[in-house]
N, C-alpha and C positions, 0 to 999 in steps of 0.2 A: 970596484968591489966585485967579486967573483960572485957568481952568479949562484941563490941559493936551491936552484929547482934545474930540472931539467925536461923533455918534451921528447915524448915519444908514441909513435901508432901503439893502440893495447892490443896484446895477444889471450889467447884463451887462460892463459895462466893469472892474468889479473882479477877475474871477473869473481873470483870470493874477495880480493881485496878491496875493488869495487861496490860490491855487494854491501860490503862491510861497512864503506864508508858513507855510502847511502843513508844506512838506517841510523846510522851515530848523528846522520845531519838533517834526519828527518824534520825534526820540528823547525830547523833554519832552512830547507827548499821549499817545505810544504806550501805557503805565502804564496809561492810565485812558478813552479814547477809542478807537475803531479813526482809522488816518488814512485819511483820503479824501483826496488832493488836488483833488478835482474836485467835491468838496462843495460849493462855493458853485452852479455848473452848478444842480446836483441843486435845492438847494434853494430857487434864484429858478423853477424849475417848481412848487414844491410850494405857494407862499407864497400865501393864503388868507384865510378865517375862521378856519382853524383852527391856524396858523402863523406866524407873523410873525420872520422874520429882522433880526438889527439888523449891522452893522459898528461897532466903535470905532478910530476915526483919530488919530492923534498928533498934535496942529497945528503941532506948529514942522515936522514933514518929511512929514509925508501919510502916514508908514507905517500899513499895519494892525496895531493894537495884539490885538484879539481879535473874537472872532463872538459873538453872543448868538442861538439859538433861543427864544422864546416858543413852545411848544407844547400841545398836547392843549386849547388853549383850548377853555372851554366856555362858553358865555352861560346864558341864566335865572336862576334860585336859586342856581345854582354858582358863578358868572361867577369863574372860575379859568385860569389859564394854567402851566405850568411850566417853567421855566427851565434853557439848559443850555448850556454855554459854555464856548469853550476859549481861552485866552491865546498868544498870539506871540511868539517871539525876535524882537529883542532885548530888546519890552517887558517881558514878564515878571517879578515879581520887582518893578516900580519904581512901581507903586501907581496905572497909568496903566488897569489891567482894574477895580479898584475904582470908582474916578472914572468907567469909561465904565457900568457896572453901576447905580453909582447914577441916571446919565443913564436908560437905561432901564427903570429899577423906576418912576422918575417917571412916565413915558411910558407904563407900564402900571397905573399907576395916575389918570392924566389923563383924566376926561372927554372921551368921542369931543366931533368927529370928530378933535383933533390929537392925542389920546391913545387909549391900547386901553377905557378904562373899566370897568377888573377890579378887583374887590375884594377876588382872594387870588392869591398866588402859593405857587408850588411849587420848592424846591431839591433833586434829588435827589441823595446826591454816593455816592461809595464811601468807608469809613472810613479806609480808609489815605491817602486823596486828601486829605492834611494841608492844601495848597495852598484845595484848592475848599471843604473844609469850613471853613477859614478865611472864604472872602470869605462864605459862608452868613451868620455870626455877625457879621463887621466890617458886613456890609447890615444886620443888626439882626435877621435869619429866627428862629425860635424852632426848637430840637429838637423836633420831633413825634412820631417812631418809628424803629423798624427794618423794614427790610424784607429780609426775605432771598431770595436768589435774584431779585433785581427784573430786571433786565437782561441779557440777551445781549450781553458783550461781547469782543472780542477770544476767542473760543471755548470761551468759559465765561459758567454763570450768576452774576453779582458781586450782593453783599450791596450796599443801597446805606440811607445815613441819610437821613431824610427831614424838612426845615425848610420852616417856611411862614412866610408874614405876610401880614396884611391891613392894607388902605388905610388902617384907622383907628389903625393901628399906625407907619405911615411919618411919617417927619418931615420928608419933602419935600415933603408936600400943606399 
C-alpha cells in the first residue's frame, strides 16, 4: 500500500498552517497538551542537537496531519531522544499519525547524516490519554514505568506512563 503521508523538518512557511491546525484541534489536544497555536514559531527557534521537530502531511491534499518533537536528545552512552506528538482534525482517528510516526521512528533510528542515529526512544503519555497510549504499543514501544507527577501540564502536575524501544527492537531497520 503506498504510503498516505509523508515526513518532513517544518520551515517558516508552515507555521500559519500549523497555526491553523492547532486551533481546528483545540478541543481534541486540550485533555492532554496545553495548545499553543504559535507553537510551530517557538519551535523552528528552538530546533538543534537537542530537538528536532518533524511535520506529517497528507499527500493526496498537503493538509497537516500531526507534529512530532524529538526531544531531550542525548548522544554518548545514552544516545536517546523522546518523543511527543500531537494529531490534527480532520486526520485524527484515520491511522494517517501512525504511518507518519512510524516514518519518523525510522528516521530516528537511521544512521546520520540522513537520520538522527539514536539507539533509544522515549514515549511519554498520560494514562487516560487512551489515544497516545495506543500509538506507544501499535509503534511496538514496550511499557517501562510510572512516573508520577512527571509533567506540568495545563496547570497541574499529570502522572504520565513511560514506553521505550530500541533500534535493535524496530523492524524498520
Amino acid at each position: 500500500m503506498a504510503p498516505r503521508v509523508l515526513v518532513r523538518a517544518p520551515a517558516e512557511a508552515d507555521v500559519a498552517a500549523v497555526r491553523a491546525a492547532v486551533l481546528r484541534s483545540r478541543e481534541h489536544i486540550a485533555p492532554w497538551n496545553p495548545v499553543v497555536p504559535d507553537v510551530l514559531a517557538d519551535l523552528l527557534r528552538r530546533q538543534g542537537d537537542q530537538l528536532r521537530t518533524f511535520i506529517i502531511l497528507d499527500r493526496a491534499d498537503g493538509g497537516i496531519v500531526g507534529r512530532c518533537n524529538v526531544a531531550n536528545i542525548v548522544r554518548g552512552a545514552f544516545c536517546n531522544g523522546t518523543l511527543g506528538y500531537d494529531s490534527y482534525l480532520p486526520y485524527a482517528g484515520t491511522g494517517r499519525m501512525t504511518e507518519g510516526m512510524r516514518l519518523i521512528v525510522d528516521r530516528c533510528f537511521a544512521p546520520e547524516p540522513d537520520g538522527l542515529g539514536l539507539h533509544r526512544l522515549e514515549i511519554n503519555a498520560q494514562p487516560d490519554n487512551l489515544r497516545s497510549v495506543a500509538m506507544a504499543r501499535r509503534l511496538g514501544f514496550r511499557h517501562e514505568g510510572f512516573s508520577p507527577r512527571m509533567l506540568y501540564i495545563n496547570g497541574a502536575w499529570r502522572d504520565h506512563d513511560r514506553f521505550a524501544l530500541t533500534a535493535e527492537e524496530w523492524p524498520g531497520l
